[in-house]
DRENKESE-635379 format. One record per residue (C-alpha): residue number from 1; x, y, z. Coordinates in steps of 0.25 Angstrom, whole numbers, plus 5000, padded with zeros to 4 digits. Example, Ala and Ser with C-alpha at 12.3 -4.5 7.8 and 13.67 -1.06 7.14 Angstrom:
<atoms>
ATOM_resi_px_py_pz
ATOM_1_5049_4982_5031 $
ATOM_2_5055_4996_5029 $
</atoms>
This chain:
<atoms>
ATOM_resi_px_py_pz
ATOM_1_5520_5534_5205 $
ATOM_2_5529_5528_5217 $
ATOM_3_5521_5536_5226 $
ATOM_4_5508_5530_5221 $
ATOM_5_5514_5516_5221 $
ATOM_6_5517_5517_5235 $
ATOM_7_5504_5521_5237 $
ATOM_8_5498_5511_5232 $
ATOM_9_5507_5501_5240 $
ATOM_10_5505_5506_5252 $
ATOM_11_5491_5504_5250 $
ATOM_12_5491_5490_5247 $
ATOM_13_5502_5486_5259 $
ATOM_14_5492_5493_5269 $
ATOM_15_5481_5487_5263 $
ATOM_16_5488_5472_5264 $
ATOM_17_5493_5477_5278 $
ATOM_18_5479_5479_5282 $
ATOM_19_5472_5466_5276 $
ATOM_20_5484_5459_5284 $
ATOM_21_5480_5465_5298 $
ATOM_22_5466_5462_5296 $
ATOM_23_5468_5447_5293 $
ATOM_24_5479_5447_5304 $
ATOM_25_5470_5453_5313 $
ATOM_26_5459_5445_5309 $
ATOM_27_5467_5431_5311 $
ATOM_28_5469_5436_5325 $
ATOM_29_5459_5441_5329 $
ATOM_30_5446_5443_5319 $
ATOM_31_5442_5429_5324 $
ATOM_32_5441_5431_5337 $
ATOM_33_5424_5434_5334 $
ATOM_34_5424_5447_5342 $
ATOM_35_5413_5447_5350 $
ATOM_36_5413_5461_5357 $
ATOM_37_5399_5466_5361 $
ATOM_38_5401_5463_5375 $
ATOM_39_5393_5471_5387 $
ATOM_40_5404_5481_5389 $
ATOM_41_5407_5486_5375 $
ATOM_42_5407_5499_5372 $
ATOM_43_5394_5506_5365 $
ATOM_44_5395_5508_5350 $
ATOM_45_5388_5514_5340 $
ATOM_46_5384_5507_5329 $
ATOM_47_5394_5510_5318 $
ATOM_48_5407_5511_5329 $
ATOM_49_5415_5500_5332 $
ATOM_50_5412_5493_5344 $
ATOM_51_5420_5496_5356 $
ATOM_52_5425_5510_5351 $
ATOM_53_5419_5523_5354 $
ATOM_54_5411_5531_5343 $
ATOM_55_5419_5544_5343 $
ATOM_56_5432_5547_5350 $
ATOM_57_5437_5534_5352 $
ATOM_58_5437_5527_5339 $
ATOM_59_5440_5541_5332 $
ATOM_60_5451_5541_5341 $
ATOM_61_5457_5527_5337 $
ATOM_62_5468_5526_5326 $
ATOM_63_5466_5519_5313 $
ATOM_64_5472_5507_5318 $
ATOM_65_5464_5506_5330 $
ATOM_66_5451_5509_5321 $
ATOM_67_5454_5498_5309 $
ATOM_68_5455_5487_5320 $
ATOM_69_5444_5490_5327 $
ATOM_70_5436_5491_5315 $
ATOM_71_5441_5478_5312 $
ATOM_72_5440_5472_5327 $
ATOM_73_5425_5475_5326 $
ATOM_74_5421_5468_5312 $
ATOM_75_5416_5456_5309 $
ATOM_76_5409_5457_5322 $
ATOM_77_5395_5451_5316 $
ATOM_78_5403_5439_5310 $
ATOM_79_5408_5434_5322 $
ATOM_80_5397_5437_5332 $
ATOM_81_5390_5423_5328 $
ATOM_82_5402_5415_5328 $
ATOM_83_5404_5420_5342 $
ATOM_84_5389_5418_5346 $
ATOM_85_5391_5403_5341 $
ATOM_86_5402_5401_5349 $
ATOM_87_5396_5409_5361 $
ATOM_88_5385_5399_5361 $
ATOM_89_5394_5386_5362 $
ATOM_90_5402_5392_5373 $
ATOM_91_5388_5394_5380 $
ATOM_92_5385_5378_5378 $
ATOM_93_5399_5374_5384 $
ATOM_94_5400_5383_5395 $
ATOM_95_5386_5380_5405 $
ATOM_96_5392_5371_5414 $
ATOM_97_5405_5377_5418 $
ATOM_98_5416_5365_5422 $
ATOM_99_5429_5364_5427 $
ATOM_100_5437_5353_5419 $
ATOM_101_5452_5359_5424 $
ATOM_102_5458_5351_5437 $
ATOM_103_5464_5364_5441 $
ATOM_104_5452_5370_5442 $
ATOM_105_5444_5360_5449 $
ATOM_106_5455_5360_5460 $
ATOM_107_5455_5376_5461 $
ATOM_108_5440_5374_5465 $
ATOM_109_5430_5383_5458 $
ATOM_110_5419_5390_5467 $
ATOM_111_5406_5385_5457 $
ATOM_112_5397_5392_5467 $
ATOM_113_5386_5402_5465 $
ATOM_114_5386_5417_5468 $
ATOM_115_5376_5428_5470 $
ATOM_116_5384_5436_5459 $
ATOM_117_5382_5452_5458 $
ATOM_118_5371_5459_5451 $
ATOM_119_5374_5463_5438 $
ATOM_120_5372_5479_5442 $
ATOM_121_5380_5476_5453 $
ATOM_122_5391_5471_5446 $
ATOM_123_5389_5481_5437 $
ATOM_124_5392_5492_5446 $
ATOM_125_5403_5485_5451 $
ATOM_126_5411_5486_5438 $
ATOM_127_5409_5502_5437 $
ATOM_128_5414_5502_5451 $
ATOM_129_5427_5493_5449 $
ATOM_130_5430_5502_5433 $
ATOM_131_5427_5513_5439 $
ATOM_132_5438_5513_5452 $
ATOM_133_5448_5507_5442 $
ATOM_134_5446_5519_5433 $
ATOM_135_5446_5528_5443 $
ATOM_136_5458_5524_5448 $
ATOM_137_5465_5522_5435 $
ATOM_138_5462_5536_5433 $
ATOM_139_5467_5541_5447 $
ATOM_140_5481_5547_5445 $
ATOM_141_5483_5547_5459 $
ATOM_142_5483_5532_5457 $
ATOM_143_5493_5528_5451 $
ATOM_144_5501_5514_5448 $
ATOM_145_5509_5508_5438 $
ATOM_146_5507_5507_5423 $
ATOM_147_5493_5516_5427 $
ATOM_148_5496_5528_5418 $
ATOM_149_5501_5519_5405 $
ATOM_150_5489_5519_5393 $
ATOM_151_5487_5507_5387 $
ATOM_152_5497_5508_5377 $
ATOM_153_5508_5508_5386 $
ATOM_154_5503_5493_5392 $
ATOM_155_5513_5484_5387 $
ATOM_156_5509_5473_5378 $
ATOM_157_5513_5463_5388 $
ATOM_158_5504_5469_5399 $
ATOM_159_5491_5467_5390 $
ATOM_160_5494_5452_5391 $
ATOM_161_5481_5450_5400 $
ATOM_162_5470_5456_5393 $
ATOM_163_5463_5445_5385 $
ATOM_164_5456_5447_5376 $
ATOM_165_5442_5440_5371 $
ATOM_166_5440_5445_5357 $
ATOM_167_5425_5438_5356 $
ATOM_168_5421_5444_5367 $
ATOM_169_5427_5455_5365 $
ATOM_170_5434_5454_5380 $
ATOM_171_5446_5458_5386 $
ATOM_172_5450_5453_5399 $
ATOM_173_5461_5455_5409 $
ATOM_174_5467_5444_5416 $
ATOM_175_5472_5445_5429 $
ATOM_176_5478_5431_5436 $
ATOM_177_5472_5428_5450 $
ATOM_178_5459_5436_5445 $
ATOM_179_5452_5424_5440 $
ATOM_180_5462_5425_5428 $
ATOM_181_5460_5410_5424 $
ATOM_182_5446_5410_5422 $
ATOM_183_5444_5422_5415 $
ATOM_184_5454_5419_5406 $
ATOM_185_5444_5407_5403 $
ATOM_186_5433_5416_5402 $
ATOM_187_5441_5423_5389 $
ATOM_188_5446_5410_5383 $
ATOM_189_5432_5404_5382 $
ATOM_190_5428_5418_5378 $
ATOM_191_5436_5421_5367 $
ATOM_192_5437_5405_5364 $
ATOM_193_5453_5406_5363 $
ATOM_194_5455_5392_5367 $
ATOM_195_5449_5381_5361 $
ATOM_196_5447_5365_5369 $
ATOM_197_5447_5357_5357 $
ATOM_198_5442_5365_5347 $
ATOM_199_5431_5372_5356 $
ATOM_200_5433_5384_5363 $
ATOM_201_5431_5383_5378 $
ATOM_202_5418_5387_5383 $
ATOM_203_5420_5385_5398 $
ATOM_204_5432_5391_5405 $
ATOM_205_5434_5382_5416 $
ATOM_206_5437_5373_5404 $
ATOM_207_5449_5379_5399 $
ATOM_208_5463_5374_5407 $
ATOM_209_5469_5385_5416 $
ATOM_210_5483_5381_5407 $
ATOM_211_5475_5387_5394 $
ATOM_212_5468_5398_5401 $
ATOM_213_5483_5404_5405 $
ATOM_214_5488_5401_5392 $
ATOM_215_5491_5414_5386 $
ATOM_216_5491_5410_5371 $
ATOM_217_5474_5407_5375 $
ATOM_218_5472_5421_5377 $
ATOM_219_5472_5435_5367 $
ATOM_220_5478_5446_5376 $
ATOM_221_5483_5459_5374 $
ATOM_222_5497_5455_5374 $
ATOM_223_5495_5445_5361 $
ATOM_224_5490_5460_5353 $
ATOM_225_5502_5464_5350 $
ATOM_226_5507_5451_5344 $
ATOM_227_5495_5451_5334 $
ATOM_228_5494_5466_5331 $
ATOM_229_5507_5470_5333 $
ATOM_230_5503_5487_5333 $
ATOM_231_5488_5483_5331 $
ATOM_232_5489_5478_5346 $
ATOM_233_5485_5490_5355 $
ATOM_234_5475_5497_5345 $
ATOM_235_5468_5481_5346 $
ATOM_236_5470_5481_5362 $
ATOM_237_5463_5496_5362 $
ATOM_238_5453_5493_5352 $
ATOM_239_5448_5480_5361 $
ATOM_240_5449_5487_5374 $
ATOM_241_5440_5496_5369 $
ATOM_242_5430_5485_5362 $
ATOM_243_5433_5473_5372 $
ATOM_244_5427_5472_5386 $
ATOM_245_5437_5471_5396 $
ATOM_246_5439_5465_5412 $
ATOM_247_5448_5459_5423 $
ATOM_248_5447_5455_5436 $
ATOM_249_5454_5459_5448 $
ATOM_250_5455_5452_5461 $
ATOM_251_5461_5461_5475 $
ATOM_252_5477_5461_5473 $
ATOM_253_5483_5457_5486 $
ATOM_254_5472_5444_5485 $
ATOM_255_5476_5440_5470 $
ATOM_256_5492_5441_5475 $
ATOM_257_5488_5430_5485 $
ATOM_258_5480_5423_5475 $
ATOM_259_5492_5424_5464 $
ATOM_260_5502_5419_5477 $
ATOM_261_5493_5407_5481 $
ATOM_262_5491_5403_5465 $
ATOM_263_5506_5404_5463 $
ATOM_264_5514_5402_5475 $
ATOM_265_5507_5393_5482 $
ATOM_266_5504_5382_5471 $
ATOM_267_5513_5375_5464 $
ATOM_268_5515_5384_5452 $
ATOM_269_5530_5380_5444 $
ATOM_270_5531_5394_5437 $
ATOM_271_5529_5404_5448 $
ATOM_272_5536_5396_5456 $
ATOM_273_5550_5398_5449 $
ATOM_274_5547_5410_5442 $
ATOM_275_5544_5419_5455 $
ATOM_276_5541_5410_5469 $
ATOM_277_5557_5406_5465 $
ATOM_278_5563_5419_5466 $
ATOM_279_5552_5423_5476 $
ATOM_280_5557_5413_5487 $
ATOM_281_5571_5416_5482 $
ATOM_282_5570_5432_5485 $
ATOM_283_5559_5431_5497 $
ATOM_284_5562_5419_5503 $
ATOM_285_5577_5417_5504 $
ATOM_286_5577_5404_5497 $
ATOM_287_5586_5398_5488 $
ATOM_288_5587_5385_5477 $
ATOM_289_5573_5384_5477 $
ATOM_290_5566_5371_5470 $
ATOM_291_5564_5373_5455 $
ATOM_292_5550_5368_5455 $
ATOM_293_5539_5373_5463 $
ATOM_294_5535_5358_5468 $
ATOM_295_5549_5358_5475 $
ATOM_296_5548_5372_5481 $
ATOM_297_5534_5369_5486 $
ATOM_298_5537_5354_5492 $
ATOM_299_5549_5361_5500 $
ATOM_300_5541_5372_5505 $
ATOM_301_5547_5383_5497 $
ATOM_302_5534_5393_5491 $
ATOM_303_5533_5407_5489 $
ATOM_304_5525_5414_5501 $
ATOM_305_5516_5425_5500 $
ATOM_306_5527_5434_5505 $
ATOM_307_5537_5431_5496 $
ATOM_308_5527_5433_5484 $
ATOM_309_5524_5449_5490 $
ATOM_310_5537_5450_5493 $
ATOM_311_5538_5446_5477 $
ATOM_312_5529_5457_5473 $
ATOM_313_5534_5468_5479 $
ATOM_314_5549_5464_5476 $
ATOM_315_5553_5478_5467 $
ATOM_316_5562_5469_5461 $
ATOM_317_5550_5459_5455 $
ATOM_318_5545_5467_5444 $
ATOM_319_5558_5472_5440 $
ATOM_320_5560_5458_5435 $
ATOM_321_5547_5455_5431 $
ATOM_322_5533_5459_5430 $
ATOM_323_5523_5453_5441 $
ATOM_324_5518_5441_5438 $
ATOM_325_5504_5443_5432 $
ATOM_326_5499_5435_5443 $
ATOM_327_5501_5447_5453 $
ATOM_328_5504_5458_5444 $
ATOM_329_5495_5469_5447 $
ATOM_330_5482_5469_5439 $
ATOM_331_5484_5483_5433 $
ATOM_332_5496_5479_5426 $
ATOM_333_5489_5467_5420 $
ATOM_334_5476_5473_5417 $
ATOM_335_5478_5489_5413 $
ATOM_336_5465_5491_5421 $
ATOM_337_5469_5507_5419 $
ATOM_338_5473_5507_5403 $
ATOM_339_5463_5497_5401 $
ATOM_340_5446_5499_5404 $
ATOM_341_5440_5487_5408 $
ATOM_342_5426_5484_5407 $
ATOM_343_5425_5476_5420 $
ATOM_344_5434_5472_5432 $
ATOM_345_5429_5460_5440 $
ATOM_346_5437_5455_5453 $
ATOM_347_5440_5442_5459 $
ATOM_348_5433_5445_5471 $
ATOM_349_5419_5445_5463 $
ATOM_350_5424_5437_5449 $
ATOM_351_5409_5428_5452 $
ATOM_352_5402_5440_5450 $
ATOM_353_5411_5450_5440 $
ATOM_354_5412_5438_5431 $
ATOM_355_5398_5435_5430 $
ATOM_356_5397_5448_5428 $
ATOM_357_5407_5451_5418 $
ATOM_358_5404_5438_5409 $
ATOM_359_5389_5442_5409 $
ATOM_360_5393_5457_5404 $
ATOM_361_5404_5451_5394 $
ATOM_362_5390_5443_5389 $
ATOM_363_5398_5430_5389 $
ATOM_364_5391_5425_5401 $
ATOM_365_5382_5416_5393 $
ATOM_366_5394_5408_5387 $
ATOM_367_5404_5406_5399 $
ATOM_368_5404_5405_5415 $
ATOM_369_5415_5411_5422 $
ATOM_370_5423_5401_5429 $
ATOM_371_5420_5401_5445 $
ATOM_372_5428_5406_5456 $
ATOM_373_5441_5397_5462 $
ATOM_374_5434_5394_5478 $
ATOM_375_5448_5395_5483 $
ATOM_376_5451_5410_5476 $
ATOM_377_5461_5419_5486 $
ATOM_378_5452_5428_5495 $
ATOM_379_5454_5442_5497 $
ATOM_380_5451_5438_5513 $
ATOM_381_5467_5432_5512 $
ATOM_382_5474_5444_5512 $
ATOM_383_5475_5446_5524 $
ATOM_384_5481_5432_5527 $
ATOM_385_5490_5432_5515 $
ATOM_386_5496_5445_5518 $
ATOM_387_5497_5445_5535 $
ATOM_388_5512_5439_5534 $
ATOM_389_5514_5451_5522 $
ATOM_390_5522_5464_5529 $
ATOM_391_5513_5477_5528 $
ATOM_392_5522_5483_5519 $
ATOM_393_5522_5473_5510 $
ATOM_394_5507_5473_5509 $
ATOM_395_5509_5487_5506 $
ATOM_396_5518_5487_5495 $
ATOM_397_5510_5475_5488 $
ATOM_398_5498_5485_5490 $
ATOM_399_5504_5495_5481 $
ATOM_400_5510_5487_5472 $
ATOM_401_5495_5481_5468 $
ATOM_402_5487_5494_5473 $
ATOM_403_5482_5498_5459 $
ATOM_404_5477_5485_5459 $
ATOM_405_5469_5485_5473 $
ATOM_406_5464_5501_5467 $
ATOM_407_5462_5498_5453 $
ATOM_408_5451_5487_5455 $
ATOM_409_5444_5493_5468 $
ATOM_410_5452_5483_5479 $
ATOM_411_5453_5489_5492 $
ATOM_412_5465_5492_5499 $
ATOM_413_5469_5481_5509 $
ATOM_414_5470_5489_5521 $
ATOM_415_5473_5477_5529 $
ATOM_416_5484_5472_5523 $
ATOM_417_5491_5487_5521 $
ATOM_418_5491_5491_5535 $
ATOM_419_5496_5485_5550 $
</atoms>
């Protein structure tokens, strides 16, 4: 008799355990109206659930995993009209784009026309971009840090820039100084996460730059663990497997330059005290500096581009912090070797890439990605900005950010490496 009754009690506290997680997990996330027949989902078979492989790969998948993406794929057909109705009113809103933030009227924005790429051409672009980072991610003679870890091994803290566009069925990895800002506004309007009163924005440009970096705006990886305590890596796996997924990527030396003149150069109260401070205290000899960036600027005191390299390849940096994500390497922000991208774009065609990429992601209907800045760092400075650098600086910097020149097809920059 005990034994039975403990039977029978351990059925009810599962069952009522499992009718908790499904209304949990449907609070959080059920209302998102999955929307996830973009261009680059996997083929399925009729009776499979989308996004996982018929055979080995759902076989392969423990019960957890399978229960979740049963219930990550249901109620598709009642929310697809909600999401069309809404994808129609995004349309109406989003014709003429307009730029209604003083910021971004004073960066300047390049409206021009441009003879983009041919979609086969773009095409065979991406299969040559996936198929040098996969190459090289497989090379063992390649090596660089955290390459060998599995995706398990990536701390939650690390996931922190992959957001994710459950309507859409998107994840996208934010790098900053990659045209970070404005694909962030891509995913906001996308996913509708931020609402201008009462409405969810339909034109990027229209959203602030104060919200767009507000991290409480975005669902990334990082927040999983919060909602789903365990659950959270089986859900990361199960919409990396679903979800399409990109970055961009812009040539290393020129986003370090980029990330300096954005920093350093303005005004900017935060990095001022928490690394051009100590930088000009370690590199430049100088001592009771101004506690406000407005007085250190009006007496002449800045961080140079010398001081910032010497930053960087100061061992004694990382030992008290990581990089700043501004000039951390993208490989450590982007896991491009644990995680399979669907498409890479680059700054130096992001007019064309993401023409192309909004077309594939068949979203190009509802929104416009927002123009280039005319006044965006050029690969052509390099030479400028690193003449007064000593060659065995260049050197060292070249290897601390190497993966990152191979990884995503940058050539080496032979001029800048050698006497």
């Amino acid at each position: 008799m005990t034994k039975a009754r403990l039977l029978r009690l351990s059925v009810v506290l599962v069952s009522i355990f499992m009718i908790l997680l499904i209304i949990v997990y449907w609070d959080n996330v059920g209302t998102a109206h999955f929307y996830l027949h973009t261009s680059f989902s996997r083929p399925h078979s009729s009776g499979a659930i989308p996004g996982i492989t018929a055979g080995e790969d759902w076989e392969a998948l423990p019960d957890v995993d399978e229960f979740l993406a049963k219930l990550l794929s249901s109620n598709l057909k009642q929310n697809s009209s909600i999401s069309r109705k809404t994808e129609q009113l995004l349309v109406q809103g989003s014709s003429k784009p307009v730029v209604s933030n003083l910021e971004e009227n004073v960066r300047g924005y390049d409206w021009s026309t441009r003879n983009a790429r041919n979609s086969f051409d773009q095409e065979k672009l991406q299969i040559e971009r996936q198929r040098t980072l996969r190459e090289f991610c497989a090379n063992s003679s390649f090596t660089f840090p955290t390459k060998e870890r599995s995706f398990d091994d990536i701390p939650n803290y690390e996931l922190n820039h992959l957001i994710v566009d459950d309507r859409h069925g998107i994840i996208y990895c934010y790098v900053p100084k990659v045209a970070c800002t404005n694909w962030k506004r891509v995913m906001i309007v996308l996913s509708e996460s931020l609402l201008d009163q009462g409405v969810p924005y339909r034109n990027p440009l229209d959203i602030p730059r104060e919200h767009v970096h507000n991290t409480s705006t975005h669902l990334t990886f990082n927040k999983f663990w919060r909602r789903y305590g365990k659950f959270s890596r089986h859900l990361m796996k199960i919409k990396l497997k679903k979800y399409t997924k990109f970055l961009f990527v812009r040539d290393p030396f020129v986003r370090l330059i980029s990330a300096f003149r954005s920093k350093f150069e303005l005004e900017n109260e935060e990095f001022y005290r928490r690394f051009a401070i100590p930088m000009l205290k370690l590199y430049s000899n100088h001592t009771n500096l101004p506690t406000s960036v407005s007085e250190a600027f009006g007496a002449g005191l800045k961080v140079s581009f010398s001081d910032f390299i010497q930053y960087l390849l100061d061992p004694r940096t990382e030992k008290m912090a990581p990089f700043n994500e501004h000039w951390r390497q993208v490989y450590r922000l982007c896991h491009p070797c644990q995680i399979d991208y669907d498409f890479i774009g680059k700054l130096e065609t992001l007019d064309e890439d993401a023409a192309y990429l909004l077309q594939l992601l068949k979203v190009d209907r509802l929104l416009r990605f927002p123009p280039s800045y005319r006044n965006r760092t050029a690969s052509s400075w390099e030479d400028d900005w690193f003449a007064k650098i000593p060659l065995a600086w260049r050197q060292q910097l070249y290897k601390l950010y190497e993966a990152d020149f191979v990884l995503f097809g940058y050539p080496k920059p032979e001029n800048l490496l050698k006497d």
